[in-house]
Steps between C-alpha positions, in 0.01 A plus 500: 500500500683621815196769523224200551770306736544795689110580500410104589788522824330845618142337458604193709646709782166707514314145537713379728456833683183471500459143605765597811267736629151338505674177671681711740122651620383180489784348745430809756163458512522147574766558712250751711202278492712222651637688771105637593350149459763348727494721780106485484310518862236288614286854693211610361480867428256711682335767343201753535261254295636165738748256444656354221707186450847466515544410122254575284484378135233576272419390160681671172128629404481797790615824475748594745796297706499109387671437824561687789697397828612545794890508572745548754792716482851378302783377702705811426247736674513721170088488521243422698174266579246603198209394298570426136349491136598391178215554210458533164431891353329612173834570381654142501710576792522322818442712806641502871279650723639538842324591810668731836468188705312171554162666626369714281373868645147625369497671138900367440593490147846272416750617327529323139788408305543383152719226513481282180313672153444326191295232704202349340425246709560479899341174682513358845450160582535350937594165609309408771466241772436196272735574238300620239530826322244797565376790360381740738640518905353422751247253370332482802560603875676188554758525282842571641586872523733451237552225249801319433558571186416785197577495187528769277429529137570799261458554156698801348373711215760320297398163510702351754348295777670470811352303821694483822420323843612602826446300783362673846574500838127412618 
């Protein structure tokens, strides 16, 4: 009997573990997205093929960054004024790309990051001027350069469903 109590204790603190872990990825990459969505930069980014908008959202069905964005440098001066990505890779795992800088130089790759795996869903919605809830940025040219609001919605490859909105700077 002190066998199957023993066994049950050591399964628990394997769960537990377990559990720890994938919440403790989950709180840094919020964490990280927070910190790039709040210091987000109304400039468009120049490139070889033109210009491109400050924030840029597109819908969950593309391939590639769901939103990409402009943003200044952090108060502590530990980086500096980039473009960012966050998408959605064949291998359920959410992906930073960073560029150098805000313009982007002809033929520049970014640098990409896994940040979050066992994702199976990764969605984007923007507030914009009128209050209502978007799902692609810009809608048109005459929406603001960034909205006031995204929200973010995950779905992890166990089940669990966790939405979060963070209010912008725009």
């Amino acid at each position: 009997m002190s066998y199957r109590g023993l066994g049950a204790v050591l399964d628990a603190r394997a769960h537990v573990k377990l559990e720890t872990e994938k919440w403790r990825r989950v709180a840094a990459f919020y964490a990280r997205f927070q910190q790039d969505v709040q210091l987000a930069a109304p400039r468009p980014v120049r490139s070889a093929s033109g210009s491109a908008p400050a924030w840029l959202g597109s819908p969950g069905t593309t391939s590639g960054p769901r939103l990409e964005i402009s943003r200044f440098a952090s108060a502590e001066g530990v980086d500096t004024p980039r473009r960012v990505a966050y998408g959605l890779n064949g291998n359920q795992e959410i992906e930073l790309w960073l560029w150098p800088g805000l313009d982007i130089a002809p033929n520049a790759l970014p640098a990409r990051y896994p940040v979050l795996s066992g994702v199976t869903t990764f969605e984007f919605q923007y507030l914009n001027a009128d209050l209502a809830w978007v799902g692609a940025w810009p809608m048109s040219p005459l929406d603001a350069a960034i909205p006031r609001a995204v929200r973010l919605r995950i779905v992890l490859a166990s089940g669990e469903e966790i939405v979060r909105v963070f209010a912008l700077n725009s």
